[in-house]
N, CA, C and O of each residue as an XYZ file, in Angstrom:
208
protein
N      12.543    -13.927     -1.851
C      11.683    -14.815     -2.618
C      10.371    -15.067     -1.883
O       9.300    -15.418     -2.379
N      10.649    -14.827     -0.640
C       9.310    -15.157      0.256
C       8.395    -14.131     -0.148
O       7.290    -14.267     -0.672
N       9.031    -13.043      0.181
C       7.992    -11.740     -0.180
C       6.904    -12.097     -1.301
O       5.707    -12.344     -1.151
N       7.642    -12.051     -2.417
C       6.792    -12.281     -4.031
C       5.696    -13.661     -3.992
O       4.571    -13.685     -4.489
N       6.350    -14.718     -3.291
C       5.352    -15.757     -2.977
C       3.943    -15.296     -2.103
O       2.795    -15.692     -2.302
N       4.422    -14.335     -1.080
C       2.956    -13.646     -0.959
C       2.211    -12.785     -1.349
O       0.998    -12.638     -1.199
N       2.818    -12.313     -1.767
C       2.425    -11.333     -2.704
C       1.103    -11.973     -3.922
O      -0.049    -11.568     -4.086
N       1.791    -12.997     -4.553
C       1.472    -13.626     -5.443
C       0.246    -14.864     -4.748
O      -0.662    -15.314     -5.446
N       0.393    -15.147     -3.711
C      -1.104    -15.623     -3.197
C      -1.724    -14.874     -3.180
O      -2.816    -14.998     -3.735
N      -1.354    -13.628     -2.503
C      -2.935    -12.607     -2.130
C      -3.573    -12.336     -3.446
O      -4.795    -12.186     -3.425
N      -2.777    -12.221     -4.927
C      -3.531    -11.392     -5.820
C      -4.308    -12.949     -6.082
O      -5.454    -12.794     -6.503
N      -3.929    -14.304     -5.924
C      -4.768    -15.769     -6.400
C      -5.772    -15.779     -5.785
O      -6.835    -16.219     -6.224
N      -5.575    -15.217     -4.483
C      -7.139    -15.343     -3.550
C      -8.086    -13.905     -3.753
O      -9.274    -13.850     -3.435
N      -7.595    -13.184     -4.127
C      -8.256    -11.546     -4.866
C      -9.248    -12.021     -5.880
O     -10.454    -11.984     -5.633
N      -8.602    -12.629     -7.428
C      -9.033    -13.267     -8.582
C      -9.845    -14.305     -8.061
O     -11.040    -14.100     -8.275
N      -9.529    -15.617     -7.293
C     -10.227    -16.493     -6.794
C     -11.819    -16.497     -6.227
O     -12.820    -17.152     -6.516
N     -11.445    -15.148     -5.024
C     -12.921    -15.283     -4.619
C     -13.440    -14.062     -4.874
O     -14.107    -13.492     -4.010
N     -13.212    -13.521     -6.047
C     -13.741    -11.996     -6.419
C     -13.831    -11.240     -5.782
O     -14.798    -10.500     -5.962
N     -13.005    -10.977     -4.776
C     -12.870     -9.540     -3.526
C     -12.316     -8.879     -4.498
O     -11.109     -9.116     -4.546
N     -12.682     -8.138     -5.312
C     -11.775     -6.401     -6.315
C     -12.504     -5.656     -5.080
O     -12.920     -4.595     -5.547
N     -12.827     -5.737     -3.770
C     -12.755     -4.484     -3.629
C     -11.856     -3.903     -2.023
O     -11.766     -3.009     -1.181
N     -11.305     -5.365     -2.520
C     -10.164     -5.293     -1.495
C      -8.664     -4.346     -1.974
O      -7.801     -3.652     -1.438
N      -9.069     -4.893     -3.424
C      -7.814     -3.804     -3.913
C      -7.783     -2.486     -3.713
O      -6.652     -1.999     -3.689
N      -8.725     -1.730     -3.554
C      -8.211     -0.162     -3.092
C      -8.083      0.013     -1.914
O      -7.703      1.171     -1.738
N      -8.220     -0.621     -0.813
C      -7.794     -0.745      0.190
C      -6.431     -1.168      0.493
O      -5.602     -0.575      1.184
N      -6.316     -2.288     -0.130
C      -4.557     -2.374     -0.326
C      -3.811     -1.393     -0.640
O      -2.751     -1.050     -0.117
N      -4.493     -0.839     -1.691
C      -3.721      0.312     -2.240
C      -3.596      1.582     -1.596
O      -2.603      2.307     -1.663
N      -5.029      1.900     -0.745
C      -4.642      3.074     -0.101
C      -3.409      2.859      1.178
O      -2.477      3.563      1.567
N      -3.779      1.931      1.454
C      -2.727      1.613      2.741
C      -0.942      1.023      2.195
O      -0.066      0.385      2.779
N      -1.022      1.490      1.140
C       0.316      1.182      0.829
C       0.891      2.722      0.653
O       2.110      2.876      0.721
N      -0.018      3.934      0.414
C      -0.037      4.934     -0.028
C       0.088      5.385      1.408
O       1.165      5.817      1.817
N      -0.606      5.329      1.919
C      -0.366      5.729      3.213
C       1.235      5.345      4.097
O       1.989      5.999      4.818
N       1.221      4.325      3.715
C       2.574      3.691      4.538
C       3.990      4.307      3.702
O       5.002      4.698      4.283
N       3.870      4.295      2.796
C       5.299      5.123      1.690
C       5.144      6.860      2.091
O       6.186      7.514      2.124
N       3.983      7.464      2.349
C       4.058      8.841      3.266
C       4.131      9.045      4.266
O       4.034     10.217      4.630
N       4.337      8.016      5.202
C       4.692      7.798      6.529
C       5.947      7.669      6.826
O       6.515      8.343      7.686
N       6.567      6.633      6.011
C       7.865      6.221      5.816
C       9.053      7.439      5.170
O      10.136      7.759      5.660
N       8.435      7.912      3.997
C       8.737      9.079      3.438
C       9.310     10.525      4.386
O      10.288     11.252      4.562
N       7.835     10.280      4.828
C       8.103     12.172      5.644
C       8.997     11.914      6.852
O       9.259     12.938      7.482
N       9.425     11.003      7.231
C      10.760     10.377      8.620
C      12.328     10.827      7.810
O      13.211     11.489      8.355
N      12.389     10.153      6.085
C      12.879     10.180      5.839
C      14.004     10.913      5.070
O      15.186     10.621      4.889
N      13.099     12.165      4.604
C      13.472     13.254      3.481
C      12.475     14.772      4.105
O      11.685     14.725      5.049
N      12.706     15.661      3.512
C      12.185     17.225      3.571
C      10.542     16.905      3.238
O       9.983     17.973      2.989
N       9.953     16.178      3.189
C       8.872     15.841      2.263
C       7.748     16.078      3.052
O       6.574     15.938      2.712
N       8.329     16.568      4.486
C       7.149     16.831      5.561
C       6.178     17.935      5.145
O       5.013     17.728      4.807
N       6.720     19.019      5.199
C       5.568     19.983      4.913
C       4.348     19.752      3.773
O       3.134     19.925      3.883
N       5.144     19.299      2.659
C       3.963     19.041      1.593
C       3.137     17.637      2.066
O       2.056     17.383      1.533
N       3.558     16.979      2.823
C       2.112     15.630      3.268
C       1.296     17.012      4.438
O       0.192     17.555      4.402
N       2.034     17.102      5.017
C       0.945     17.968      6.479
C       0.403     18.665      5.441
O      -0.775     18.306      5.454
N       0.526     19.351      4.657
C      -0.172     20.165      3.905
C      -1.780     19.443      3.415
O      -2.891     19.787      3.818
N      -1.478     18.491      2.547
C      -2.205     17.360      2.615
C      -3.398     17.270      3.371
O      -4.511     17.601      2.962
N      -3.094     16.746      4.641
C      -4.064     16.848      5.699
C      -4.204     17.906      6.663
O      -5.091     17.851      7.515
């Protein structure tokens, strides 16, 4: 429940003080962190190295 409570501030203070351009930054770094996490976890290595 904690999680979603922050979750749910950050997007009030996003809307609040009009940072939209914080959101693709969030987003890339979430993208980044699930292919990090990912390629440890499954065969999924070659196609990220590929990637970069």
């Amino acid at each position: 429940m904690g999680k979603i409570n922050i979750i749910k501030e950050f997007l009030h203070f996003i809307v609040e003080n009009k940072d939209w351009w914080l959101l693709p930054v969030v987003i890339a770094l979430l993208i980044l962190g699930i292919l990090i996490i990912s390629s440890g976890t499954f065969s999924a290595a070659p196609f990220i190295y590929a990637l970069f």
